[in-house]
N, C-alpha and C positions, 0 to 999 in steps of 0.2 A: 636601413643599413644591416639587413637583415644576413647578407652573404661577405665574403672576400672576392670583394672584384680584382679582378686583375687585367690590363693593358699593358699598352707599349710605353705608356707612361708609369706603369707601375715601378715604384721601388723593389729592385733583383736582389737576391739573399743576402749581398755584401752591404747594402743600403745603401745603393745606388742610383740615380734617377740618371740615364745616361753617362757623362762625368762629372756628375756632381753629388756629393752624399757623404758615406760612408761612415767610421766613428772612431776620431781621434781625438785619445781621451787619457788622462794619468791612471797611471795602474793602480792605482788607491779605487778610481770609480769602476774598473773593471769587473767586480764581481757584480755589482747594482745593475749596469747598463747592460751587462750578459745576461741576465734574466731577465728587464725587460723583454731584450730580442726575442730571449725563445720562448715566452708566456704573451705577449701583450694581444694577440693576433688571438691565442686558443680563450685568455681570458674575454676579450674584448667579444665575440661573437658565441660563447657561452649562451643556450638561451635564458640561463637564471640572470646574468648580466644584461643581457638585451631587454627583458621585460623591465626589470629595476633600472635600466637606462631611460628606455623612451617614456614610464612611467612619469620621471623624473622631470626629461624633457616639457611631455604634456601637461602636469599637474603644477610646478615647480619654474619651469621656466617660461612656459606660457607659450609653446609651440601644438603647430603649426604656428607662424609668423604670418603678417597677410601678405600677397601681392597684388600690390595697390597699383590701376591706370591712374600715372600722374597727367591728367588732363590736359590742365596749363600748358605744361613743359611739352607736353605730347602737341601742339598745337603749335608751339613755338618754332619745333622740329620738323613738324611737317611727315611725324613715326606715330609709332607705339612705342611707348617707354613708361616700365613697369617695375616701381620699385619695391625689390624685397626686403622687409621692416623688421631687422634684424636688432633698429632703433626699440623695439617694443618687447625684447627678450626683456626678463627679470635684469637686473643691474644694468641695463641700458644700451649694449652692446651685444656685438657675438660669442663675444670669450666665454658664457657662461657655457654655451654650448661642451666646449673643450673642456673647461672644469670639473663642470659635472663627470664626465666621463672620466678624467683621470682619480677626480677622490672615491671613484669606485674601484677603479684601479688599483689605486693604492690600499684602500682597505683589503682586498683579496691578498695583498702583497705583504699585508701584516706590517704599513710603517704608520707610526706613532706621529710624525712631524715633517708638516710639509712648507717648504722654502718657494718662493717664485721670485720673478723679475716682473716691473712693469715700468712703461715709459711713463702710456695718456696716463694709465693709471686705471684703464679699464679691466685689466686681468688679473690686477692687484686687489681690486673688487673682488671681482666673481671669483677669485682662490678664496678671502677672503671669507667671504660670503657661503661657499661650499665647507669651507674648514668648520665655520661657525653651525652649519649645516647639520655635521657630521661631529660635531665634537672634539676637532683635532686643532693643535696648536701649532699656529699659523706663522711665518715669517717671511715680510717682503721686503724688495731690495729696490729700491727706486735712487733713481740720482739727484742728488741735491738741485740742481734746475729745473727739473720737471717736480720737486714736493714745491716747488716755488709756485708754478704756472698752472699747477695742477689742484691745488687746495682743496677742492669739493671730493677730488675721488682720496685723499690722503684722510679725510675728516672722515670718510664713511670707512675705509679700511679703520680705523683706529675705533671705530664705532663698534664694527661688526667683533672687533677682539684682536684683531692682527699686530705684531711687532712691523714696524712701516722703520727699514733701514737704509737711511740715507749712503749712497754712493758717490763717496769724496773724490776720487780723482780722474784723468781725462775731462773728458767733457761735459760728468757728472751726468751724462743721460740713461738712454736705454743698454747703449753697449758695455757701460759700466756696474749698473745694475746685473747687468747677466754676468761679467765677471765676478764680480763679489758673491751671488750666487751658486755657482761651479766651487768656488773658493769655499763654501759654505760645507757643499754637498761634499767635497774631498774632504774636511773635518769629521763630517755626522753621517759617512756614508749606510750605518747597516739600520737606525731606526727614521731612514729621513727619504723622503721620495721628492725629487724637484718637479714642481708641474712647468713645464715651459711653456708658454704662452701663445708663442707663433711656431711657424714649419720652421723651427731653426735648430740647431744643436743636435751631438748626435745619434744616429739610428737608433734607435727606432720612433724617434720627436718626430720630424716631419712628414715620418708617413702615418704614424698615430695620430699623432693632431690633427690630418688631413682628414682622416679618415673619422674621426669625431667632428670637424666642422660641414663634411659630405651633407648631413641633413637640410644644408640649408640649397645646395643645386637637388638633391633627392626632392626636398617639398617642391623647390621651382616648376621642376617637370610634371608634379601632380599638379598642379595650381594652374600653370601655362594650357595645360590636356584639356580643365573643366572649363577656362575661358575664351580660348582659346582654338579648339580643336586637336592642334597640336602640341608634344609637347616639348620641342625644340626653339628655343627661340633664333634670332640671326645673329646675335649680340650678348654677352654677358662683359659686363664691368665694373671693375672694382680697384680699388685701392692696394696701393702693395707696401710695405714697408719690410717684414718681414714675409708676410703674405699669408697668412693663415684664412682672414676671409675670402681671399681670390682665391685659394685650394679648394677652401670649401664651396664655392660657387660655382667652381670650373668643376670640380672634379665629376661630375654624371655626364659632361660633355667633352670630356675627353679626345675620345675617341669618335666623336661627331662632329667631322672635318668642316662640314657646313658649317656647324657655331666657331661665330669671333669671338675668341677670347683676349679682352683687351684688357691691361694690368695698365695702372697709373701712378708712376712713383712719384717723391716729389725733388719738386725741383730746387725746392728754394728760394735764393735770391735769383738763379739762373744757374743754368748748367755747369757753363765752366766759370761761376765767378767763386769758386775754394769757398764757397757754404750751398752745397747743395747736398741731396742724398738720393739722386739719383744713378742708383745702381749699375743699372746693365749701361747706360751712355759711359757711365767714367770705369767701371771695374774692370778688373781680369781675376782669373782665377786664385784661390785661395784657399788657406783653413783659419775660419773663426768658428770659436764655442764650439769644437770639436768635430766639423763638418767642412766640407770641400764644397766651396761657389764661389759665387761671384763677388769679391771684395773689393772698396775701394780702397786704394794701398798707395803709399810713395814705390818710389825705383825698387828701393832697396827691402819693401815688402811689409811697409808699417804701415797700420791701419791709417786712414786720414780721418780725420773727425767730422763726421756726419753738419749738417745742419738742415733742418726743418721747422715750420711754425705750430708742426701739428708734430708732438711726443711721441707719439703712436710711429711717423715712418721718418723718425731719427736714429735711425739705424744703418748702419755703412756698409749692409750685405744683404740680399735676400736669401731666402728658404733656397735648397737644391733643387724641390721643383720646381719652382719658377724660374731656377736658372736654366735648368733642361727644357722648358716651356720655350725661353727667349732663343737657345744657344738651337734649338730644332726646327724655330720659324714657328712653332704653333701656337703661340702666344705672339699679341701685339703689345709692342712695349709702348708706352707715352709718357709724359711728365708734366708736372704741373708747380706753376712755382706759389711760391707764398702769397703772394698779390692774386694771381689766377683763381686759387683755392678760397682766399676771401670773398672774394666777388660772387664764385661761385655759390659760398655757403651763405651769402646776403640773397643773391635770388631766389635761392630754392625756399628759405625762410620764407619770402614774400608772397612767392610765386604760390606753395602748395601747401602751407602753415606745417614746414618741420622745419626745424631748425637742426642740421646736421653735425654730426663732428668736424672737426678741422680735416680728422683724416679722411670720413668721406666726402667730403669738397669739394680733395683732390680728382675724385673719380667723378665729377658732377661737371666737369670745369673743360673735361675732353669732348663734351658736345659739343662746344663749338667748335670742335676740330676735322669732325666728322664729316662726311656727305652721308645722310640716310635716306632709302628709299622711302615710299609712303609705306611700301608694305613689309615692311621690314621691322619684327618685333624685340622690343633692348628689354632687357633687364639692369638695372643698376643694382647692387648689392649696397645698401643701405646701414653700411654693418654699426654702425654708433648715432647714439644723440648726442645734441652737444651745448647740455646743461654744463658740462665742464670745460668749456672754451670759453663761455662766458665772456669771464676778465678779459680775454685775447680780442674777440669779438668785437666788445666795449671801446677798445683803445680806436678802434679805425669805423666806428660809426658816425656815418656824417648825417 
């Protein structure tokens, strides 16, 4: 992540990914999110920043990550399908990725106190865990149904030192959470920096986060070259709820028309049964948490309340770039419902001894949707374990 890359899919100066992006926001956060825009880009690619980053990464979070030939599953399919074990970062997911980088962030930025949101409960960790890191005092916003389901990562937030604050109203999940957070950050704006979690919220969030989770499609393409010969695969997939791990996966294949990029939201109980949270099938355009995509909304422009089994993509909107991803054709959309995603996260368990998140499952669960050729190389993005579905797990094992 050594340069500023720039594409057709790059975010253009208004923060825009095609028509999706931008940064609508109350005038209280105006001076904080103004200074991200114009430092985050000069600080982020600073070479003192960059060393004290990948140092971080390597020593600290335990990168490079492997990418493993799943065998089995490769046997099953009748491909190559190679998943990247994003499961094996420090606190068990991707998110640390993005953390690390912003509490670096933040310190060059001079804030004393940092806020997040999290649904699984994975990024409420790794803020956590980074705060505790760095010595800064920590405050997360989670919703009363997900501190319910989520217990293991709420226990280890409270562990590492963090304020774990429940989100009383709506639907008490992840969209709530991020309310109450924004809600936080317009009270404490001059010593308080919000780490957001996914490509969501506005400019300069979803292409900053993108661009700190890039490391995990940057190592693919080394990894893919040594084993491979090439370092292009046919196939990248992954998970989307908000979409921070499918950015960071997609994003070094871009602009590599040959790579499928296939995003798998989830479905729920099904598409059109009013509990799912599959985005781009039910949304139209919108502004949530400060940014223009793709929401699901009644007529008259009210959010509708997500439903998912996995916290992580209980969200009722994606990131802008993945809405320019779907709204351009170069992104493949799919969905996976509740049932699908268990089944799925029961095989892979069986099949290749991980036992996955709920939310990457969902992106395990589109193989059988697929026709692959023999020669045709997948990468799955492996972005969570899932020590913390456990309970969920438990309830439907026969």
């Amino acid at each position: 992540m050594a340069t500023v890359k720039e594409s057709q899919f790059s975010v253009d100066e208004h923060g825009y990914y095609g028509n999706f992006g931008g940064a609508f926001i109350p005038e209280m956060l105006y001076p904080n999110v103004k200074q991200l825009q114009e430092q985050y880009l000069q600080i982020m690619y600073d070479p003192a920043f960059q060393q004290q980053f990948q140092q971080l990464l390597r020593d600290y979070v335990g990168r490079p990550t492997p990418l493993y030939l799943a065998e089995r599953l490769s046997k099953k399919h009748g491909t190559s399908i190679y998943l990247k074990r994003e499961d094996l970062c420090h606190t068990g997911a991707h998110k640390i990725n993005n953390t690390v980088g912003q509490i670096l962030l933040a310190e060059r930025l001079g804030k004393k106190r940092i806020i997040a949101e999290t649904g699984a409960g994975q990024h409420g960790v790794a803020t956590a865990t980074v705060c505790a890191l760095k010595g800064l005092e920590c405050i997360v916003y989670m919703g009363e149904k997900d501190i319910e389901r989520q217990a293991p990562n709420v226990a280890r937030m409270k562990m590492l030192g963090a304020t774990v604050v429940p989100a009383v109203s709506g639907s008490k999940t992840l969209k709530d959470a991020t309310n109450e957070a924004i809600r936080d950050w317009i009270n404490n704006p001059v010593d308080t920096h919000y780490i957001i979690g996914s490509v969501v919220g506005p400019h300069p969030y979803p292409d900053m986060v993108t661009r700190f989770q890039s490391v995990i499609s940057e190592e693919i393409k080394k990894q893919l070259l040594e084993k491979t010969g090439s370092e292009l695969p046919t196939h990248v997939i992954a998970c989307v709820g908000g979409g921070s791990n499918a950015s960071g996966a997609f994003y070094h294949f871009l602009d590599d028309l040959s790579v499928k990029l296939i995003a798998v939201e989830a479905a729920g109980c099904g598409i059109h049964s009013g509990m799912s949270a599959a985005t781009t099938q039910l949304g139209k355009p919108g502004i949530l948490h400060g940014s223009k995509s793709l929401l699901m909304q009644t007529e008259d422009g009210q959010v509708t309340e997500p439903h998912s089994i996995s916290a992580g993509l209980d969200y009722p909107g994606i990131g802008p770039l993945q809405a320019h991803l779907y709204a351009s054709g170069r992104g493949t959309f799919m969905s996976a419902t509740d049932e699908q995603a268990l089944a799925a996260g029961f095989e892979i368990s069986k099949t290749e001894g991980i036992i996955p998140a709920l939310e990457t499952a969902h992106a395990f669960s589109v193989l059988n949707d697929i026709q692959f050729e023999k020669e045709d190389v997948v990468v799955i993005c492996l972005s969570g374990r899932g020590d913390k579905d456990l309970a969920t797990y438990m309830k439907y094992l026969k």
